[in-house]
N, C-alpha and C positions, 0 to 999 in steps of 0.2 A: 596051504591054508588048512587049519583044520575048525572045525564046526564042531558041536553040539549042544543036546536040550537033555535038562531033567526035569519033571515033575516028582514033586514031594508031597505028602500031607502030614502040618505039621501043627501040632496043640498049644498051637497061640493063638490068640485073636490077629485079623487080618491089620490091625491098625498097629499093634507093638511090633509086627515083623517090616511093616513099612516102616517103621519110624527105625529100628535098626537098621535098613537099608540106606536111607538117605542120611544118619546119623556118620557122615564120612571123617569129621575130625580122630572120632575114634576109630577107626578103622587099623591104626596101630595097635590098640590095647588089643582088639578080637578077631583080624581076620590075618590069617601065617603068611609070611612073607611080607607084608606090608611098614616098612622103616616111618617114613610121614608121608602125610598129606597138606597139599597145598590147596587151599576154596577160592575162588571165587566167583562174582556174580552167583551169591547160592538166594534163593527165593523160594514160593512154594511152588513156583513151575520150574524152577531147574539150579542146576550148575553147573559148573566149571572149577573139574580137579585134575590137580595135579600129582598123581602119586611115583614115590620110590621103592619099587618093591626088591627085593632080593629069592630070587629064584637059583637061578645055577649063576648067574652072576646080578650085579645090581641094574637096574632096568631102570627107566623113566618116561613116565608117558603123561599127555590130557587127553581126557576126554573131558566130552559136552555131556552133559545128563540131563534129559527131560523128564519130566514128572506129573502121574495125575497118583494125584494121594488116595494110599487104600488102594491103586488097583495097578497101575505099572510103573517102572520107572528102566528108562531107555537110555541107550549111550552109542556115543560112535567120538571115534580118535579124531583125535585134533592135530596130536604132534606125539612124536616117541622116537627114541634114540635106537631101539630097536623091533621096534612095532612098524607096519605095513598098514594093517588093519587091527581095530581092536571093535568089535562093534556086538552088541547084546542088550539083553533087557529082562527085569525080573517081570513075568504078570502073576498077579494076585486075586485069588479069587476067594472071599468067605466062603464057607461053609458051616456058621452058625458062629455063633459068639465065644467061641474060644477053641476055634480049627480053621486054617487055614492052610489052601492048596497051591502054592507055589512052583512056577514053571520056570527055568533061570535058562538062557541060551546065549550061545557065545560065538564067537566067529574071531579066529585071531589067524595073523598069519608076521612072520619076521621077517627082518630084513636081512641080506645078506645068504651070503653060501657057508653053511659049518656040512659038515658027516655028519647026519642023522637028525637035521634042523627040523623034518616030518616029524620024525617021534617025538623029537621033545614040544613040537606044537603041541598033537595029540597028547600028548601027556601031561601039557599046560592044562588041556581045554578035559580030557577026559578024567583024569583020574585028581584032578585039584578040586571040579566041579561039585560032587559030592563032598567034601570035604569043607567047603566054602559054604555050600547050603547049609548044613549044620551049623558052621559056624555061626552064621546070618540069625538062625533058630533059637541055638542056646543065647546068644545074645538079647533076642526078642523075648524069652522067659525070665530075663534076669530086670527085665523092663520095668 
């Protein structure tokens, strides 16, 4: 299993970076690795996605995502083909009308025995994490 957390502070207002987070149909056009998504039950306390992502091979997982708008939005795996665990949550916090400080945490862990199925956790959760934050960011600028 591997874990992590980053905090960012980033020069969007704290409502266009939520609204890019929970904006999951596009999630194909801006965030790497992501082929489609599948919604349901989406409301403004949650949903239920389905996504196919492509990493070192094609992956498919749900999560449940709960929501309080503007300040977090939370998840944990429901089903995945090759997920154990998938569980995390952005929190958001203004910092004035056009900054916001985002804290993104992850906890994944795979199924099955591969050589070196650690690192590539680690390397899911630690070196995509930053890369995903951004993406989440430019996308909230382009709002």
């Amino acid at each position: 299993m591997a874990k992590a957390e980053r905090t960012e502070v980033y020069d969007v207002p704290v409502e266009k970076l939520y609204q890019a987070i929970v904006d999951y149909k596009n999630y194909p056009q801006f965030v790497d690795g992501v082929k489609s998504v599948d919604i349901s039950n989406d409301s403004a306390e949650g949903a239920t996605v389905k996504m196919n992502i492509s990493l070192i091979k094609e992956i498919s997982y749900t999560i449940k995502l709960a929501h309080v708008p503007n300040e977090k939005v939370s998840w944990s795996l429901v089903t995945g083909d090759m997920m154990k665990l998938n569980n995390g949550r952005w929190n958001l916090k203004s910092l004035g009308p056009s900054k916001t400080e985002a804290t993104y945490s992850l906890e994944v862990e795979l199924k099955g025995f591969l050589p070196g199925l650690g690192m590539i956790e680690k390397t899911l959760v630690n070196t995509n994490l930053p890369l995903t934050m951004r993406a989440f960011a430019k996308r909230a600028e382009s709002l």
